[in-house]
Structure formats: C-alpha cells, structure tokens
C-alpha positions, 0 to 999 in steps of 0.5 A, a space after each residue: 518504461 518501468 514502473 519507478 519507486 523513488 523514497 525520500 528518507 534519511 534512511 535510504 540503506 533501509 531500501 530495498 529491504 525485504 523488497 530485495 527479496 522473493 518475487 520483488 527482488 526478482 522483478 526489480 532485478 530484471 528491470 519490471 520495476 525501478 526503486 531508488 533511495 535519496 538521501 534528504 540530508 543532501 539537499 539541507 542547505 547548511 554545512 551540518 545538513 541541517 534537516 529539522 528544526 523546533 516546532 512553532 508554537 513549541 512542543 516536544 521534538 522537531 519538524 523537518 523543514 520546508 524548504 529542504 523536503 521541497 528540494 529532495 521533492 523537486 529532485 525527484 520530479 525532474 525526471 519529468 514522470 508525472 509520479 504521485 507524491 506520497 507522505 506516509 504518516 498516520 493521520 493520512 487516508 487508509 491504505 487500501 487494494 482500490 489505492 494500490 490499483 489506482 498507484 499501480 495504474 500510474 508511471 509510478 511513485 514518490 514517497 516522502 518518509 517523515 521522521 521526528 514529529 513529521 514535515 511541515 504542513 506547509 509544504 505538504 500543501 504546496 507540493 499537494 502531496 496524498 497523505 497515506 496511513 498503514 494503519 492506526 498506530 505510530 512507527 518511528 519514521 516512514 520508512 516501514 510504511 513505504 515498503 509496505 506500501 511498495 510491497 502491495 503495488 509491485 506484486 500487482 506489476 504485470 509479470 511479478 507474480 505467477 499466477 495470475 488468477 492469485 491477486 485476484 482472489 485474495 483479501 479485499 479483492 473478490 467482493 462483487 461489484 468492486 465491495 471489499 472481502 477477506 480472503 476464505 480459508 486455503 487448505 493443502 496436503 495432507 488431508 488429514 492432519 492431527 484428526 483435521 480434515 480438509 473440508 470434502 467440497 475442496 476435494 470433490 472436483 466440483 468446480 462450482 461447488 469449489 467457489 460456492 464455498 469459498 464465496 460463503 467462507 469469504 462472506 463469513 470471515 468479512 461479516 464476522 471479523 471486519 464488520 466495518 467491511 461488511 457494511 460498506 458491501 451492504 451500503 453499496 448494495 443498497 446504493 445500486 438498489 436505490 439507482 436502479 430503482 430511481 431508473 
C-alpha cells in the first residue's frame, strides 16, 4: 500500500498544487504516494451546505461546525487505514523533521484544513485530532500548510528522491544523536565567480577533511543563526552525560 494523503478543505482544487510537480508529482504519478482532496461543503447537512456558523460567546467571524467536520472526518477514516489526523492551525505543535519521519513512518494522513476563525474545539477533542503549526504566523486557511507539510513527508517516501544520502544530510537532519543542525553551505562550478572562491577543502578530495568542515560549517550556522536549536543539542548533551554518569 502506498502511503495515502487525504485533505479536508473547502478548497480541494487548491490540491495537489505544487505537489503536482518535480519529484512529487512523479511519485504521485506513479503510484509511490496517494493524495485526495474532499470537499467539506458535501457533508453540511442543509440545502445551502452550510458549514460554519457564529462563535459562542460572540466575536468577530464564524466557526466551522462540529457535526459537519466529524462527518468529512468519519468519511475519511472508513477506508479503515489507521491514518493520523491532522488539524493544521497555528496554536499547534511546531512542525519539525523528528514529526515528518514519525508521519511518514504510518500508512499515511488525514489533514483537516480550518477556514475562518477554525473548528470547534469540540470535535478536535473528540476526534483527538494532533494540532500541527508551520509557523508563528496566521495564513488564510489550512491549505498551505498541509502541502507544506505534504511537501516534507513525500520527499522522504522511499523512491521520491534520488539520492539517498541527500535527506539525510540536510537541515535538522545531521545533528549527532538525533539533536537538530542546519544545513553547512553547498558550493558548485565555477570555481571562481566574481573574485569568490569555493573554499579549497571541497576541492582537495579529502574526504575526511570534506566532512570536517562541513560538520563545523553546520555547527556555526546552528549556534549563530538558531540558537534555539543550538541549545536544545547542549541539553541533550548534557542529559546523555548525566545518564551515563548516574550508571
């Protein structure tokens, strides 16, 4: 079985998008992955398919309904693919490698794309839906969100991307035991170019000289741009210190 996308939106021609394209569109062509876009608005359960309605306790803009986002959910899951559910919206956990791979590792995903002011809260509860964010900033709706999301699973799909050494070598995926760095800077032909140099070391066939450097190129970026990442290596560090030493 491939591994099977399915969005909940009021949009689904916004589906596949940029999926549909390079190494993704590819894949989802021949079949290494399945993406399908369900329109919300059919399960409302009134003839104007109604999907929203105000927010209790007043406010500004509406809420999309329980009983109709429960609904599009249930239809989803009757394929019997125990898939994760997925609520993209900004107040989720961040997005990160470590919940791609843990995404990636199941038969798939449902992603439920908010609209408006969001769902309400009771069926995320109920559906016990993993509240995901890209970010600390608001978009107009889901939608952008779950193809980026799409986007960092399916290029870790086995077969989507060439080279197999390339996933792992990028950002967030090359800190040693498992802590997060960003990626060290990449260099190609020519050379020179307008009186830059790629660094000698990429050009001495050292291999191990090679990796060195990249290793401290990363650490530098890590500590200088995402000192947040930075020191979420040392904590680690430090908590595989204290282990072994309490042994």
């Amino acid at each position: 079985m491939s591994w099977h996308a399915t969005a909940l939106t009021l949009f689904p021609e916004m589906f596949p998008g940029s999926l549909g394209q390079s190494l993704a569109g590819r894949a989802l062509r021949e079949g290494l992955w399945r993406l399908d876009a369900r329109q919300i608005r059919d399960f409302a359960l009134d003839k104007h398919r109604t999907v929203d309605d105000t927010p209790c306790g007043g406010g500004a803009g509406m809420v999309l309904r329980p009983d109709v986002v429960d609904a599009a959910c249930a239809a989803a899951l009757a394929d019997g693919e125990d898939r994760a559910l997925v609520y993209l919206t900004p107040r989720g956990k961040l997005l990160d490698q470590a919940l791609v791979r843990e995404l990636v590792a199941g038969p798939g995903v449902i992603l439920v794309c908010g609209r408006y002011e969001g769902l309400d809260q009771r069926v995320i509860e109920a559906r016990g839906m993993r509240e995901v964010s890209i970010g600390d900033y608001v978009l107009s709706g889901g939608e952008p969100a779950a193809l980026v999301l799409l986007d960092a699973c399916v290029r870790l799909l086995p077969g989507v991307m060439g080279g197999v050494d390339s996933a792992a070598e990028e950002s967030f995926s090359a800190g040693a035991g498992g802590a997060p760095l960003l990626e060290y800077p990449q260099y190609t032909r020519p050379v020179e170019w307008q009186g830059r140099a790629v660094p000698e070391v990429l050009l001495s066939g050292h291999h191990a000289a090679v990796a060195r450097w990249r290793r401290e190129m990363a650490e530098r970026a890590t500590r200088e741009r995402r000192p947040d990442l930075w020191s979420r290596r040392d904590d680690m560090r430090d908590g595989v210190a204290a282990k072994a030493s309490a042994g």
